[in-house]
C-alpha positions in Angstrom: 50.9 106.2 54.8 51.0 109.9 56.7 51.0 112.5 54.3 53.9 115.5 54.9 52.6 119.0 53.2 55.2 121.3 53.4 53.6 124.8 54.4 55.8 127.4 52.7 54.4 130.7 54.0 57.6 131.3 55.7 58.9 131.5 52.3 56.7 134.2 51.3 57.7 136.0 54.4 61.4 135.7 53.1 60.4 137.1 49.3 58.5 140.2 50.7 61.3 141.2 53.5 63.1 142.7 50.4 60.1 142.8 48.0 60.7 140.8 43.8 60.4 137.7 43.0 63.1 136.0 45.3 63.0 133.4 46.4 60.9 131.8 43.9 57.4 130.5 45.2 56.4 128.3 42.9 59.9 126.9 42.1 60.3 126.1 45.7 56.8 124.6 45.7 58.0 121.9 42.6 60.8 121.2 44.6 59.5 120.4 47.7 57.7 118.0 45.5 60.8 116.8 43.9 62.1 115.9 47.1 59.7 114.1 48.5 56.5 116.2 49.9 53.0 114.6 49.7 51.4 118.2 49.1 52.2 121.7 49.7 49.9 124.1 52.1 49.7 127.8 51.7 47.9 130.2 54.5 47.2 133.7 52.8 46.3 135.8 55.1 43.9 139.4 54.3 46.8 141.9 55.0 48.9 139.3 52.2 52.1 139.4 54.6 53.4 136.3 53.1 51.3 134.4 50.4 49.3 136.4 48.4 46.0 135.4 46.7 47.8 136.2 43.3 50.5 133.2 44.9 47.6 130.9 45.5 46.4 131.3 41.9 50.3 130.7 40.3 50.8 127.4 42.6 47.8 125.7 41.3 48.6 124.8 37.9 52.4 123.9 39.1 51.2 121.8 42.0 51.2 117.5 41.0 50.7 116.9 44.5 48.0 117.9 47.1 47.8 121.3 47.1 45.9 122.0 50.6 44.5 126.0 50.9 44.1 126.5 54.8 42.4 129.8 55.8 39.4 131.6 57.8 36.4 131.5 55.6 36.0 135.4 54.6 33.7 135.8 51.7 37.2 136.6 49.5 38.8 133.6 50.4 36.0 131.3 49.8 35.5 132.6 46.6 39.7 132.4 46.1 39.5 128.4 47.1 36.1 128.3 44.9 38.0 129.8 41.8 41.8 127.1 42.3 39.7 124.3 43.7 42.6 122.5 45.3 42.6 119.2 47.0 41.7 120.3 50.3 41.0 123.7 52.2 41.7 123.2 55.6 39.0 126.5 57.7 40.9 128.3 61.1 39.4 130.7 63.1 42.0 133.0 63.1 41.5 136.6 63.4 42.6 138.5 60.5 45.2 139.9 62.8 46.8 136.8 64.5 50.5 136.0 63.8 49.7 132.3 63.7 46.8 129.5 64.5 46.3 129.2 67.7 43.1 127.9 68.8 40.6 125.6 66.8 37.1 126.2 66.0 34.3 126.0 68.7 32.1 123.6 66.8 29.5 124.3 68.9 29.2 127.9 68.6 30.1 128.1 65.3 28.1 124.7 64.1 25.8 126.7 61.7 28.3 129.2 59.9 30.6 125.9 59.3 28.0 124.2 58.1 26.9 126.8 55.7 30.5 127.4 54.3 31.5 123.5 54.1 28.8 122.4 52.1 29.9 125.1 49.4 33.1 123.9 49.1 31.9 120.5 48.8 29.7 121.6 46.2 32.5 122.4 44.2 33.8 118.8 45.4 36.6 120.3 47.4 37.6 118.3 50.5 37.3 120.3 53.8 39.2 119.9 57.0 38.8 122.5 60.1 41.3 123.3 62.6 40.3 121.6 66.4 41.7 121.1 69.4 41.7 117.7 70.4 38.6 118.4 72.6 35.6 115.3 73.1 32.9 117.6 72.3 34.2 119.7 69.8 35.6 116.5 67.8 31.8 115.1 68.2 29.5 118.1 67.2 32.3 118.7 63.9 30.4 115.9 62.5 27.4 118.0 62.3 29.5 120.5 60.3 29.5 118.0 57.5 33.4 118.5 57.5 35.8 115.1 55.7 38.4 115.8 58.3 39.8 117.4 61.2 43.2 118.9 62.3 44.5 118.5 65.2 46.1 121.8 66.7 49.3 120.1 68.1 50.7 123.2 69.6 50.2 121.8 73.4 51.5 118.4 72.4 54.6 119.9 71.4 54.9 122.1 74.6 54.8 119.4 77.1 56.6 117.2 74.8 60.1 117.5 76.4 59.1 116.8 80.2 56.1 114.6 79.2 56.2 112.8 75.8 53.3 110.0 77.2 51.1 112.2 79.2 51.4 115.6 76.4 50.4 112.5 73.7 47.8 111.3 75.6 44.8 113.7 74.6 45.8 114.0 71.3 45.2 109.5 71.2 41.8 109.8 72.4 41.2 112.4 69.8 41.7 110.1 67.3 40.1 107.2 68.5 36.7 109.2 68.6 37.8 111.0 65.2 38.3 107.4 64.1 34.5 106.1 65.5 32.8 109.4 64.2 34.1 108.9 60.6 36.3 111.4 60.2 39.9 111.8 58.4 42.5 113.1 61.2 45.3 115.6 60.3 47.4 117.5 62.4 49.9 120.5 62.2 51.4 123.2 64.6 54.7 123.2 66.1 55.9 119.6 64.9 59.3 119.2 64.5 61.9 116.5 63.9 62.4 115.9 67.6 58.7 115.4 68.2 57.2 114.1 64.8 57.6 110.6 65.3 56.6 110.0 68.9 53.1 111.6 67.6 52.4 109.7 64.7 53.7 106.3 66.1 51.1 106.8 68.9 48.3 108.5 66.7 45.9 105.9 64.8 44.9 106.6 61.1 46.7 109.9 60.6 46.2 110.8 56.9 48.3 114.1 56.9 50.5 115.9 58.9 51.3 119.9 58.1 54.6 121.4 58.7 56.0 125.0 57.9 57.9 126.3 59.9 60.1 124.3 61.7 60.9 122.6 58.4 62.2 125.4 56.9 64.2 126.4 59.7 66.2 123.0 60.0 66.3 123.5 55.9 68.7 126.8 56.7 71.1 123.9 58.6 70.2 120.3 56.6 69.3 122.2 52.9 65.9 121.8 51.4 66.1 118.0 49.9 67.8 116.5 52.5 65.3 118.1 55.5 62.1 116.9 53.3 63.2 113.5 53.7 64.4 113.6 57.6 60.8 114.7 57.8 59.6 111.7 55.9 61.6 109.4 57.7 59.6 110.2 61.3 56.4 109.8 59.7 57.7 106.1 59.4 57.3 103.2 61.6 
């Protein structure tokens, strides 16, 4: 079964337009869960303009499902993952400027330093995914990184999607076949939505996880919280 972990920065990003406590993270986290999620994934960024560490640390104990910490490996938020030890932390190369993901790692360039700052989280026997674009030779040399999985970085699948669903899928197959061969545990997560959710995973092999923020909580402002959780649910079935 296909995993759905419900990214809830954009909640954050709602709380701290008007600053308190509302809405309530971590109550919004349980019931996500209630309602059907597989996990919950939180992206805190340096400049803390929507989850903050201090959210990270208050999920943790309130979290019964996966709780997946995604992130670019500064020294602090190693040492944040390190300190809640959550299922998974999911490494992006992001900037600490960027607005949002939007590239995967060069596993190549980057082989060593991935290497370094994988096999301390698995030290600490936290599973480690890192962000990838559904690219041959990066896919191969992330093996070398020692990383469980990858994600795929769906954001050009989901552009073409519209005028092309079989040729903007086509890649993204390929990448999993080889992910598949090498060993490694496929996720995937940026820009899916409920229009283009299930084409994916009914033509992606062995997809363990799929990560979804924003869109979901948009269509929650039309279809409510509980009843969106489990449209999402329903594409991720065959």
């Amino acid at each position: 079964m296909t995993k759905l972990s419900v990214n809830i920065n954009k909640i954050a990003t709602l709380r701290n337009a008007r600053g308190g406590s509302l809405p309530d993270l971590v109550k919004v986290a349980i019931d996500c869960e209630r309602f059907g999620a597989d996990g919950i994934t939180v992206h805190p960024r340096p400049d803390e303009r929507h989850i903050r560490y201090s959210d990270v640390i208050a999920l943790k104990p309130a979290i019964k499902t996966e709780f997946n910490i995604e992130g670019y490996p500064s020294r602090s938020f190693i040492d944040l993952v390190i300190s809640v030890k959550p299922a998974q932390v999911t490494l992006v190369p992001d900037p600490p400027d960027a607005l949002t993901s939007n590239a995967g790692w060069d596993t190549i360039l980057n082989e060593q330093f991935l290497k370094e700052v994988i096999s301390e989280f698995k030290r600490n026997n936290i599973r480690t995914s890192i962000f990838i674009d559904a690219n041959e030779q990066m896919i191969k040399n992330a093996v070398k990184t020692g990383t469980d999985r990858i994600e795929l970085y769906t954001e050009q699948y989901a552009k073409n999607f519209s005028s092309n669903p079989a040729g903007s899928v086509r890649l993204f197959r390929k990448a999993a076949i080889l992910a598949r061969e090498l060993g490694l545990g496929l996720n995937a997560g940026h820009d899916l939505n409920l229009e283009n959710l299930h084409y994916f995973y009914a033509n992606i092999t062995d997809l363990l996880e799929v990560s979804i923020g924003h869109a979901l909580i948009c269509d929650a402002l039309y279809y409510g919280l509980e009843n969106t959780i489990q449209l999402y649910r329903r594409q991720l079935k065959d």
